[in-house]
C-alpha positions, -999 to +999 in steps of 0.1 A: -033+077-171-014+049-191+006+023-185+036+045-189+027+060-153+027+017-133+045+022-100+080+005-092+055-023-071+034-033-104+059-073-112+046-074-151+030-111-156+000-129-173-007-151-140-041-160-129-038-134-104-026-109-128-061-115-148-082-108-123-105-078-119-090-052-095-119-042-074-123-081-070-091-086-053-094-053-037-123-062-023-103-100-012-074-085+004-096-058+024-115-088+035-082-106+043-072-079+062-102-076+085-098-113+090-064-111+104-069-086+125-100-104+140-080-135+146-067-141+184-031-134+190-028-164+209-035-187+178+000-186+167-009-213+146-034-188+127-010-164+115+014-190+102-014-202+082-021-176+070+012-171+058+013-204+035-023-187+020-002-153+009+030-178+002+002-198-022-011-166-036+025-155-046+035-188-063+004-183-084+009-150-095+049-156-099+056-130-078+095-129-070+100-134-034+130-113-033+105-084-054+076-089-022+106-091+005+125-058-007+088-037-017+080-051+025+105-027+039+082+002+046+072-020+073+107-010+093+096+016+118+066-008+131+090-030+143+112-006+159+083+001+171+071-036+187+106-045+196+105-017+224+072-030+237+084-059+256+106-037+275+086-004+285+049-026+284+037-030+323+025-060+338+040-097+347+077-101+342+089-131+323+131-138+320+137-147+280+175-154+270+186-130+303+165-101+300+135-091+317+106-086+298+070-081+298+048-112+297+021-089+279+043-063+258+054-093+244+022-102+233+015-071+222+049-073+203+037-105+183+002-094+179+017-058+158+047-079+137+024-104+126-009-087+118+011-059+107+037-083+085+006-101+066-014-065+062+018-056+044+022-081+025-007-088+014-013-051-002+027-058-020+012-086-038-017-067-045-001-037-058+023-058-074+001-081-096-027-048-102-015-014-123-025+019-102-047+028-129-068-006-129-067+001-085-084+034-092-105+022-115-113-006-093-120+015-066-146+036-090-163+001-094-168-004-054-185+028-051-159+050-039-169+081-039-164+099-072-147+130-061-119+112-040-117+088-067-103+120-087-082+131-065-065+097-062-062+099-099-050+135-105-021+128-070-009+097-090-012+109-124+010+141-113+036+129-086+059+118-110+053+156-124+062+171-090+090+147-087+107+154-123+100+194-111+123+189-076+146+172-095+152+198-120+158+223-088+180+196-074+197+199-101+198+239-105+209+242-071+239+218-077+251+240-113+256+270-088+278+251-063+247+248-034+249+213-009+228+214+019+252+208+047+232+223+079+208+243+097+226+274+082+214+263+047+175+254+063+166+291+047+176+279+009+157+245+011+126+263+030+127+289-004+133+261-026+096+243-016+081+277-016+089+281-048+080+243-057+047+252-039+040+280-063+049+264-096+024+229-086-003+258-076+003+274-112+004+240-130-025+229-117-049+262-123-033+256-159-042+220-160-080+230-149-083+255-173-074+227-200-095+207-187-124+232-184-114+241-222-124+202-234-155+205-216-150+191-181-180+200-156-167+187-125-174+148-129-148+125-153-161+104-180-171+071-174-142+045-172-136+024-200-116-005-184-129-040-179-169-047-177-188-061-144-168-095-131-188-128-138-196-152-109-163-173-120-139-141-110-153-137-080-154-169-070-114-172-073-108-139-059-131-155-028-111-181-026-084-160-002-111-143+021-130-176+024-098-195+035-087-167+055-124-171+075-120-208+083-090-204+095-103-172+118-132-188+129-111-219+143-089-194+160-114-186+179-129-220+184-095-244+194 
């Protein structure tokens, strides 16, 4: 998988971020992550420090803001989803700007948006400063298991396949005067995956047979990318999780 296959996330750069091993920062943000979610809700302090620590991260790795802000909208239904708490969540009433809400939905509210808001951003700036072929083989590194490992590589090495492939039926469909315009035209679209089905099903028994033909057993060959990280890498990709615990550990203390 080359570099011909990075994802619309991957922000090209030669930043100290950029240069780090990826199962180093993998294993950074997950640590991140678990650290934010430990934290109190009530430390609302916390959160926004942990926010100049990503804000830090991003300036280092010259990350666009506008590139992290826009890649962030996948976060959209989860606050739908905690703006409705305050209102349907049970328990003391509290009046804010004239409405009646929920003393503890909006807790809750706060506790999803900014867990959920850092957890977001921090994989953007991971996904945008690491390739998805150095995250897989990252993940190789960590001990993933081998097989899923595969199938990671083999979903992102062919979605773009499957992709080009609807798009050419897109396009068929549009030569012959077809647009989808309701439930009467469910039948066409329901044939049209069928058939999308089929032709993934065929490529891939083609694509194992290939593969069988140069000698593949079940197992890939080793990786080639980057050796083990020295003691300096992971000392800078600690340098987030570490932060990330002080600051935890005094939400829980003050």
């Amino acid at each position: 998988m080359g570099a011909g296959h990075a994802h619309k996330l991957y922000k090209h750069g030669h930043s100290p971020v950029h240069a780090l091993p990826a199962h180093c920062k993998l294993a950074a943000v997950f640590c991140f992550v678990l650290l934010v979610v430990a934290t109190p809700r009530e430390a609302v302090w916390a959160f926004g420090a942990y926010t100049l620590l990503l804000a830090a991260v991003a300036a280092v790795s010259r990350v666009p803001p506008r590139h992290l802000l826009t890649r962030m909208a996948i976060e959209v239904p989860f606050v739908a989803f905690a703006v409705l708490l305050p209102f349907v969540a049970e328990g003391e009433r509290i009046t804010v700007w004239g409405l009646t809400l929920s003393e503890s939905g909006l807790w809750g509210a706060f506790n999803v948006l900014a867990k959920g808001t850092l957890g977001v951003a921090a994989s953007v700036l991971l996904a945008s400063t690491t390739r998805l072929d150095e995250l897989l083989l990252g993940l190789a590194r960590l001990r993933m298991p081998p097989l899923l490992c595969q199938i990671a590589t083999f979903m992102v090495r062919y979605a773009d396949v499957i992709s080009e492939e609807m798009r050419r039926m897109r396009t068929a469909r549009l030569s012959r005067g077809f647009e989808a315009r309701g439930p009467r035209h469910w039948g066409v679209l329901a044939k049209s995956a069928g058939s999308l089905f089929i032709r993934s099903y065929e490529r891939g028994e083609r694509v194992h047979l290939a593969m069988l033909s140069r000698g593949y057993t079940g197992t890939m060959p080793p990786a080639l990318g980057d050796g083990p990280a020295g003691r300096a890498e992971w000392a800078r990709s600690a340098a987030l999780p570490l932060t990330a615990l002080a600051i935890c550990l005094l939400g829980w203390t003050l």
